[in-house]
Structures are given as structure tokens and as C-alpha cells.
N, C-alpha and C positions, 0 to 999 in steps of 0.2 A: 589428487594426482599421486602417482607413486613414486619413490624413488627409483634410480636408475638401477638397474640392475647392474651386479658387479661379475664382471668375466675372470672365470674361475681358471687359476693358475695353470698353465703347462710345467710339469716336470721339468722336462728337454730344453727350456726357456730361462734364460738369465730372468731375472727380474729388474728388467734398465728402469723402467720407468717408478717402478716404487722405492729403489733404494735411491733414484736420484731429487723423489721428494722428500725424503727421508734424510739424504743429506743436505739438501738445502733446510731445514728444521737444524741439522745438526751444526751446519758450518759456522750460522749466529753464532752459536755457544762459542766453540774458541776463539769469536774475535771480541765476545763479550769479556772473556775470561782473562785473554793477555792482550789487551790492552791497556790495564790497568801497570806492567809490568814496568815498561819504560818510565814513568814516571811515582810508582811506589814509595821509593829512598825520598825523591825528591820532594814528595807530596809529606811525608813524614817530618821531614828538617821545615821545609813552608809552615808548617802547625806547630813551629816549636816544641815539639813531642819531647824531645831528647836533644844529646851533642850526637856529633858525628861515630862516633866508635860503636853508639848504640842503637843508632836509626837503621842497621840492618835488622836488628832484631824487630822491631816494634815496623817495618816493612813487612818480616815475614809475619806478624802474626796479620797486617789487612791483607794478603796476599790467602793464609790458609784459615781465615774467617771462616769464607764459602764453604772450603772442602768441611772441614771443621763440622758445620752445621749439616751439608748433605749427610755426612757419614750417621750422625745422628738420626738420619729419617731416611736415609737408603733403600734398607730393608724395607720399609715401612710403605714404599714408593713400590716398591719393586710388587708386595705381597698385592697391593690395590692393585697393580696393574692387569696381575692374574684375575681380578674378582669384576674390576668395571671395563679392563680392556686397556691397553698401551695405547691407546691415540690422545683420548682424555688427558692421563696422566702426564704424556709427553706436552702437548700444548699448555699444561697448567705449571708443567718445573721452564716452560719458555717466557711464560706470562711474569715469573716470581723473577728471574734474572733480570725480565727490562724493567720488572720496579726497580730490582738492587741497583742497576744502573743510575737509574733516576736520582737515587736517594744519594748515591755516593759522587754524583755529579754537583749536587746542591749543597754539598759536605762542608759545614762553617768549622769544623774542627776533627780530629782524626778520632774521636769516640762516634763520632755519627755517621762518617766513612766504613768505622769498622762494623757499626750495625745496622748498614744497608749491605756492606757483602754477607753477615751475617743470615740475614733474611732472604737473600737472595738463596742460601744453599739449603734453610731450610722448606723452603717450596719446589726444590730443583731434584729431581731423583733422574735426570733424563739416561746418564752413562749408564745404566743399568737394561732402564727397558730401551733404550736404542739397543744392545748389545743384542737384549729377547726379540726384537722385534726382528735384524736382520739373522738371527738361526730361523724365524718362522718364515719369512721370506724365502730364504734359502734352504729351498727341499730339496734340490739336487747336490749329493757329496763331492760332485764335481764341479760343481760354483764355487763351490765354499773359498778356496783364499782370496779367487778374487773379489768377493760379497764381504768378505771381512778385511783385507785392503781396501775398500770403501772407505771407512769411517777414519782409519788415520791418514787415508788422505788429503780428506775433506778438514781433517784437523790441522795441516800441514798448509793447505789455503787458509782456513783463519787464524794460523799462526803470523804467515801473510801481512795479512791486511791489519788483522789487532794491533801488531806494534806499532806494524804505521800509522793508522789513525792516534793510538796514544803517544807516540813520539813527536808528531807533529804539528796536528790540534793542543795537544795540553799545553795552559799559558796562551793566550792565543793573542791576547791585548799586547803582549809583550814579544814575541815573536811576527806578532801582523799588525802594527801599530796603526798602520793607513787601513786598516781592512777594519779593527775590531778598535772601538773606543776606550780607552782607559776610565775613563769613569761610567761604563756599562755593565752589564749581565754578565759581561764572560769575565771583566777585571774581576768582578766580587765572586764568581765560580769559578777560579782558573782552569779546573779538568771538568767542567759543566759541557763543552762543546765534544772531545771524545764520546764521552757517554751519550751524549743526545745522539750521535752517529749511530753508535753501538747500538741505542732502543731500538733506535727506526729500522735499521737493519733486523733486529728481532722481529719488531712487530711486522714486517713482510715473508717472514720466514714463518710465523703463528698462522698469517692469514692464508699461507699457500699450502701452509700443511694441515688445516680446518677444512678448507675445501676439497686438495687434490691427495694427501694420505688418506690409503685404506688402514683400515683397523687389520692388526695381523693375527689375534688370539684363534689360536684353532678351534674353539669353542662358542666364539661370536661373530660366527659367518653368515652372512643373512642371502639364505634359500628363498625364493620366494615364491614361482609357480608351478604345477607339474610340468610345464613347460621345461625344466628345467632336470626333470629324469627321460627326457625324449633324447638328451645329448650325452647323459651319463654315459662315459666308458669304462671297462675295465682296461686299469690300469694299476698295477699290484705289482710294482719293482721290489723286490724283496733281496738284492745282495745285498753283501757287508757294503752299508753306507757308516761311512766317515764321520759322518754325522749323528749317529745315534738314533734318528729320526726320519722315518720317509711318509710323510702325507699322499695318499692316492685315492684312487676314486673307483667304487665297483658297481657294478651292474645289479641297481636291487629289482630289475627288472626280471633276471634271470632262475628262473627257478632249483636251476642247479647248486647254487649258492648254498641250498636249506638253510641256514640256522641266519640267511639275512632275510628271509620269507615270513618268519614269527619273531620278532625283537621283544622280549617280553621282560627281558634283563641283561645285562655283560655280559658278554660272553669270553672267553678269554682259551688261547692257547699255546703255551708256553713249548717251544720245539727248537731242535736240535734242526742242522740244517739238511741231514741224515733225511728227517723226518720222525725222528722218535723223541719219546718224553723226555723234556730235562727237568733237571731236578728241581724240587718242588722252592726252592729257597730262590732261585731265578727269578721269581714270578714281580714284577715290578712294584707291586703293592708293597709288597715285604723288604721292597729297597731302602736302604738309608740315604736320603738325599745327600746328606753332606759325607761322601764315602771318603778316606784315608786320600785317592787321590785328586779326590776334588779340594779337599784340603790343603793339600802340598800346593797345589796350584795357585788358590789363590793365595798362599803366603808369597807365593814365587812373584805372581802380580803383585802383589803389597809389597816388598822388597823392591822389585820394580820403581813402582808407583812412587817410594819413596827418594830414593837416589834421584830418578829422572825429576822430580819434583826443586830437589835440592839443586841440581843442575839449572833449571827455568829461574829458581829464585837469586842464585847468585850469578849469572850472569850478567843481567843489566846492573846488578850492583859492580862490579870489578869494573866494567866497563866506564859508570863512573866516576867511580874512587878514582881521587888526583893521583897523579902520578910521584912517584919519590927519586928525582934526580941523582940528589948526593948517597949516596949507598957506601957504607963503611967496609972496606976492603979485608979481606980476610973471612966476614962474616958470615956464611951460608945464608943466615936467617935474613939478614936484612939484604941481603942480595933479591927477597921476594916483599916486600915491602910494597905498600900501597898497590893500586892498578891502574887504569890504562888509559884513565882520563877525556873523556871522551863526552860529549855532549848528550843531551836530550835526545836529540832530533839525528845527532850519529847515531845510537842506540838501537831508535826507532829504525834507521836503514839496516844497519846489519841483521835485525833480527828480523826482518823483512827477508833481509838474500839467503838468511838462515832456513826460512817459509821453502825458498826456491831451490834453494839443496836438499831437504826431505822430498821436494813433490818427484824430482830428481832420481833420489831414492827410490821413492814410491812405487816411479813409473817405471822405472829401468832395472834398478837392482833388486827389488825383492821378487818380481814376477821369475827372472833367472835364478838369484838362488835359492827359488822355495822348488823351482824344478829339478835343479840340480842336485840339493843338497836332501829335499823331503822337511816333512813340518818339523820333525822330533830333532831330528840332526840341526835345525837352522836354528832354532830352540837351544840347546847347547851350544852350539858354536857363539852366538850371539852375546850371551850371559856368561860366556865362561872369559870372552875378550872385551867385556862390557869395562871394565874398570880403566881402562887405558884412555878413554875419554875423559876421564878422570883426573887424572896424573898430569897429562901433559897442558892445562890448561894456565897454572901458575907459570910456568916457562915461557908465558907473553910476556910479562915486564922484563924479561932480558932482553927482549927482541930489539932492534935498534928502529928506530921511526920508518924508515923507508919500505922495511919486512914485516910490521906492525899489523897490517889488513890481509895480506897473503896467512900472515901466520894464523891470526884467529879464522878467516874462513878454513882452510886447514881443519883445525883443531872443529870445527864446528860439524866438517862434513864426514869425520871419526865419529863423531857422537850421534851423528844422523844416520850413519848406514847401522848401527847397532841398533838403537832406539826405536826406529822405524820398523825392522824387520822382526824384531824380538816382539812387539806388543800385537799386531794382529795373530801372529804364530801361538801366543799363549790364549788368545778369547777362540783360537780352533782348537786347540787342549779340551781347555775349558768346557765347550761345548759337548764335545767326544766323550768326556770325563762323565758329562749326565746320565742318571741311573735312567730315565724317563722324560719325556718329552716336557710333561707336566711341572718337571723341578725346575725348570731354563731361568720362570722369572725368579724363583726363591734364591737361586745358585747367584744368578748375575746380580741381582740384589745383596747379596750381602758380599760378593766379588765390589762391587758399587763399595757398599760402607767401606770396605780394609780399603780400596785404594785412596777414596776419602781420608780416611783418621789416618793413614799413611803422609798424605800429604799436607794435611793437618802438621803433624809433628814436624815434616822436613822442615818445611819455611823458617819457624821459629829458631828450632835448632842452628839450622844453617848458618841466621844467622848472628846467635848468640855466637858460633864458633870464628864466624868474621869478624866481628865487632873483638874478640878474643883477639886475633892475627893482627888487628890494628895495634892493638895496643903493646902485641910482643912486635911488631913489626915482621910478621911473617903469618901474610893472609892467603897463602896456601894452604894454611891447614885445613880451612872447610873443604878446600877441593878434595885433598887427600881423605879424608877422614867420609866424603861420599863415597871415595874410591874403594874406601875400606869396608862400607855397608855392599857397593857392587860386588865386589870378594866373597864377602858372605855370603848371597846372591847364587854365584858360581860355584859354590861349595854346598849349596841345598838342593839345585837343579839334580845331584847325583843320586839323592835320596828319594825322587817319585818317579813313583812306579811309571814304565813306559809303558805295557799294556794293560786294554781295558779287559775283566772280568770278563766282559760280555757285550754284547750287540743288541741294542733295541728297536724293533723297529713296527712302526703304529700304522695299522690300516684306521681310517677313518673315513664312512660315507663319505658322500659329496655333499648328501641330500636327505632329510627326512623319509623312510618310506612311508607314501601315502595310498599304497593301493592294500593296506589291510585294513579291518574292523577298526571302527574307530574303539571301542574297547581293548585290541587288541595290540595300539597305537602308543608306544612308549618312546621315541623318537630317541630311541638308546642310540652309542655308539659301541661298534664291535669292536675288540684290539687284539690282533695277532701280535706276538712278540716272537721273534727270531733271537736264540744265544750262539755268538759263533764264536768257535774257539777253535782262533788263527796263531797259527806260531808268529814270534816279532819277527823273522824276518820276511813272512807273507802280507804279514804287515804294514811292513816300510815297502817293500816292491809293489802294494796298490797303491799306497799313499803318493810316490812318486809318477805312479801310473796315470791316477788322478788326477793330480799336478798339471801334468804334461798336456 
């Protein structure tokens, strides 16, 4: 019997149905990932690891374990993705998390906590080819924000649900005394019941996306009968897409075509939108994947990656650090002393409502002002007032009790409309930024690694720098000193280049032609490439056009 045949993409057509099994594959990940968040600190002082000043530190290093090890095998992930196909690869970095789960659910001490999330990042390459898979998905340049508003929205539900389940499940003998036995399975695993959630949750998100995702590599699309050139249409969009990339389908039926009548090798031609020859250094082959501003970008993403990192890991920690009553009058410093004291299982709620302010975000403010404002502009604006999320988070402990909840949601829904907006806007850079369709998974691959070893270094750092503020009594300083790598941030943004070089854009069959000799049957594909050279601000007025 044969498999089903797969119904080949429309231009004109959102892709709802593959990027919503795409995101259900995805969503697992963050609630595998910050779950573990709410209870970290706490899971560190439980294993007698360390005293208190230092358990933020040895929190961030089982916190950027994962990133830690992905970074190491990013690239590595991203490069197989290209060769055996992103589906494979995507269910096997799904399959490696709900081991780490596992292992760090069963965790008798925080060396074998630390080398189950360890493991988990070395089988996990997914942020890279999710990232390839919805550019191959999204062939129309006018999907694109909202195709790339997908995934941190889906990030923003299992931002969600992560906490809660680690906020509320961990300890569970001890929080549900009539539910869970104290001398059982969960007394001897106290964070064993989060994690068992989290698998399971994985393991229906492996099964659904084995079954119902398609493979998206433009090169392992399976044609199968000539059935199948009776529906071929010409279809050969060839503006400035946004995208860098237009997939379409032509008529090898036709014999006007010529040079798709004899495929006997590449064909290639490199054109001006005039219609005349450009120049010979255009030609995609000769491109340098990793161009000057694909580079600016993803530092820009690592930059990113890092601050917003450091933010994830010192929040459940402040939240809670006890509180310091008596504060010595006069003294700035210890006016910011300790934080906010607050439970487990509070933790877990706020960063839950946290979940419900990004989707908030998501749904409402970035769709207005990616229209309003255009990609490049909302890109600037976003990273150049990104630091103020920053700043104003130590200024809870003056709060008085009553203003306490007001103020940190406040202070949370500052760091949401930044955060939120800023990170799909730079993966459409990013993609815009590619010399060639063919570079998507190498570029996002090692885009993958830096935000990795990005996030890698926050956690530790962050919070060597708290454990630091404990001890001066003045644990603002991690916030501040994130604030100050944002700065930095704001002040690189000025140096990449805003427009691209050039315009790529890839005709590719639908279909093998089968009506030649089989001798003369080399199942090539042809590639047209378009250079357009648009001033910035024709630019910016499609992009918004687009948008809109």
C-alpha cells in the first residue's frame, strides 16, 4: 500500500494546519524547560549544595546545564537537519528532553540533576530547526510575522503552564500530605511528579508530530505519480519577497519553458529586475553564508539571548530571597537588600500570570505595532528601551505589602511588551539576512549555538552577581549589571547594516519531469535568482505594506 499522498502547498494560503502541529511539538519544550525554574534555588539548598548567598550560583549552573550542552551540538543539529531532513531531527532533540526530565526527576543529589539537564541539551538541537522549518513553511512574504509570531507565542503558553506545574507539583508529599504518602516515591523524589508531567506532556507532542508533521526540507518532498504533473501549475511569483525565498511550481508540461524540456544540469540565471545581467559576483554559489550582516544579527540575538536569560533566572530567585525588614537608614545599598519572599507555589502563580501577559502581548500588541511601526523600526525601538525592564525591578523591596503584586505584575508586563516583540522581529532579520535558501539551516544553527552558550554564561553569572548583592546587601546589582549588557544591546543594533545586498529568489519544480528519455532524465532542479536593488526607504514602505 502506498503512502498517502501529500497536498502540495498554496502560496496564497497560511499554513494553519502545519505550523499548529509544529507548535504543539514546540510548546512541550518551554513547559519542559521552565519548569524546573520555580523550584531550582530551592532544589539546590534541599542537596546541601551550598549556604544561601551561593545557591543562586550553583541554581544557574542546573538552569544553563541544557543551553550549555545544546550550544555545543547546535550547529551540529542544524547541519544533519539539512542532510536527513528536520522532522527526524526535531522528534529526536523531543525524545532527549523527556529523558533529561526523567533523570532529573529521579535526581538523589544535584550532580545527577545537573547531568540529566546536561544530556537533555546534548540530544536537543530543536530552536534552530523549528526556526528552518517555519521559513520553509512560510513561502508567502506576507505570512511571515505572523508565522514567526507563532513560536514565541506557543513559548509564552508554556511559559504558562511550566511554572505551574513546577511550582505546584514539586514537594508534593509535603504540600499534599492526604494526597501523596510521606514515606513514598514522591517523599524520596520530591521534583519526580513535575517532571513525570512534563514527559508525558512530551511524549504526546513526539507522537502527534511523528504522525501529523510533514517534513519541510525543499529537497525531500515526495512526488509520487505522473498523476501529479496533470495539476502542475504555473506559478512563478517573482517580487521582492521579504523573505529572500519564493518556492513555486511550473508547468514542465509546457514546451515554451525550453531549458525545463532538457534538464541535463543547473541551470541558473542571475538578473536584474530590468531584466539584464547582474553582475557575475551575485551568483548565489559565490555567497558567503555567514555575511557581515548575518553576523551582526545573531550577536544581536546572543545579546538578546543573554540578558532575557538572566532576567528568567533571577526572577524566581528574588521572588524568594526573604525579605529584609530592618533596613539601616541613610544607606542607599541596603535600602535594596534581600527580596520579596514569597513562596514556591506563589512563584509558580505569578509566573503563570507572567505566561498571560506575553500571550496578551502576543495577541494584541505586536500584531499593531509590527503594522504600525514596520520590522526594522520595531527592532530598534524595542532594544534600544529594552534596558528599563531592567532597572526598575529592584525598586520591589521598597514597595509596601499592599502594592507588592500590582508592582511586580507592572514591572513584568515592561519586560513583556519588549521581549516579546523584539525576538520574532529579529528571526525575520535573520531570515531576510540569508544569502540563499539553502543557508536557513546552517545560519539558524549556529543562531541556535550563540543563543545557547549565550544562555549558558547568563544563569551562572547572574548568579554569582546575586549571591555577590547578598552578601553586600544590595541585590540589585544583578538586575542592574543585566541592564547594562541590554545597553550594550542598544548601542550594537546602530551598527547592522539595514539593507540587504540583494534579493534571492528560487524557482523550484513541483515535480520530477518524467516525460523525457530516461537517459536524458537527471531529475535536476532549475534556480532563477532575482537581485533587487531597492532603496531603504522602498524598502520600509513594502515591509509595512506587507505588514498591513
Amino acid at each position: 500500500m502506498s503512502p498517502p499522498q501529500r497536498q502540495r502547498r498554496d502560496f496564497n494560503k497560511f499554513p494553519t494546519t502545519q505550523l499548529f502541529f509544529l507548535a504543539l511539538v514546540r510548546v512541550a519544550e518551554p513547559i519542559a524547560l521552565t519548569s524546573i525554574f520555580p523550584y531550582a534555588w530551592k532544589l539546590v539548598l534541599d542537596f546541601n549544595v551550598t549556604d544561601r548567598a551561593n545557591a543562586s550560583f550553583y541554581a544557574g549552573l542546573l538552569i544553563s546545564a541544557f543551553a550549555l550542552a545544546e550550544s555545543l551540538t547546535g550547529l551540529y543539529w542544524g547541519g544533519l537537519s539539512d542532510r536527513i531532513g528536520r522532522k527526524p531531527v526535531l522528534l529526536l532533540g523531543s525524545a532527549g528532553t523527556m529523558l533529561s526530565l526523567l533523570l532529573v526527576g529521579v535526581s538523589t543529589n544535584f550532580w545527577m540533576a545537573l547531568a540529566g539537564r546536561a544530556i537533555g541539551g546534548f540530544l536537543n538541537g530543536n530552536i534552530g530547526v523549528i526556526q528552518t522549518m517555519v521559513g520553509e513553511l512560510t513561502v508567502n512574504p506576507k505570512h511571515e510575522p505572523r508565522a514567526y509570531s507563532v513560536m514565541p507565542f506557543v513559548w509564552s503558553i508554556g511559559t504558562i503552564i511550566g511554572p505551574s506545574i513546577g511550582g505546584i507539583f514539586s514537594a508534593p508529599a509535603d504540600n499534599f500530605p492526604d494526597v501523596f504518602s510521606p514515606h513514598g516515591v514522591f517523599a524520596k523524589f520530591p521534583y519526580l511528579l513535575p517532571n513525570l508531567i512534563c514527559a508525558a506532556l512530551m511524549l504526546f507532542s513526539i507522537v502527534c508530530g511523528f504522525f501529523f508533521l510533514e517534513e519541510t526540507h525543499p529537497d525531500m518532498q515526495p512526488w509520487s505519480t505522473e498523476d501529479d504533473l496533470q495539476h502542475t501549475e504555473a506559478e512563478t511569483p517573482l517580487f521582492a519577497a521579504q523573505a529572500g525565498t519564493t518556492t513555486a511550481a511550473v508547468d514542465l508540461r509546457n514546451e515554451s519553458y525550453g531549458t525545463f524540456n532538457k534538464v541535463v544540469q543547473d541551470q541558473e540565471w542571475n538578473v536584474l529586475p530590468d531584466g539584464t545581467d547582474a553582475p557575475k559576483e551575485a551568483e548565489p554559489q559565490n555567497q558567503v553564508v555567514f555575511t557581515k550582516r548575518v553576523v551582526m544579527l545573531i550577536i544581536a540575538l546572543g545579546i538578546f539571548t543573554y540578558h532575557s536569560m538572566s532576567y528568567d533566572h533571577l526572577l524566581p530567585i528574588f521572588f524568594q530571597d526573604s525579605r529584609v525588614e530592618s533596613r539601616a537608614h541613610g544607606n542607599k545599598m541596603n535600602s535594596m537588600a534581600g527580596g520579596l519572599g514569597l513562596s514556591i507555589q506563589d512563584v509558580g502563580v505569578v509566573m503563570s500570570v507572567n505566561g498571560l501577559i506575553a500571550l496578551g502581548v502576543q495577541a494584541i500588541i505586536f500584531p499593531l505595532a509590527a503594522a504600525w511601526l514596520g520590522v526594522w523600526k520595531l527592532f530598534i525601538v524595542t532594544t534600544v528601551l529594552h534596558p528599563i525592564a531592567y532597572v526598575v525591578v529592584p525598586y520591589l523591596v521598597l514597595l509596601p505589602e499592599e502594592w507588592l503584586y500590582p508592582g511586580i505584575y507592572a514591572c513584568l508586563t515592561i519586560r513583556n511588551i519588549f521581549a516579546i516583540l523584539v525576538y520574532p522581529v529579529i528571526l525575520i532579520l535573520l531570515k531576510e539576512a540569508a544569502p540563499a535558501p539553502s543557508c536557513l539551516g546552517k545560519i539558524n544553527g549556529l543562531a541556535a549555538s550563540t543563543g545557547a552558550a549565550c544562555r549558558t554564561l547568563a544563569s551562572p553569572i547572574a548568579g554569582i552577581l546575586y549571591g555577590i548583592g547578598i552578601e553586600i546587601d544590595f541585590t540589585a546589582l544583578a538586575w542592574w549589571v543585566s541592564g547594562a549588557v541590554a545597553i550594550l544591546g542598544a548601542i550594537q543594533v546602530f551598527f547592522i547594516n539595514r539593507k540587504k545586498s540583494s534579493e534571492w529568489h528560487q524557482v523550484r519544480a513541483r515535480a520530477p519531469c518524467r516525460f523525457m528519455p530516461p537517459e536524458e532524465h537527471r531529475q535536476e532542479i532549475v534556480h532563477i535568482v532575482v537581485q533587487d536593488e531597492e532603496d531603504q526607504e522602498l524598502e520600509a514602505d513594502e515591509q509595512r505594506r506587507l505588514l498591513a
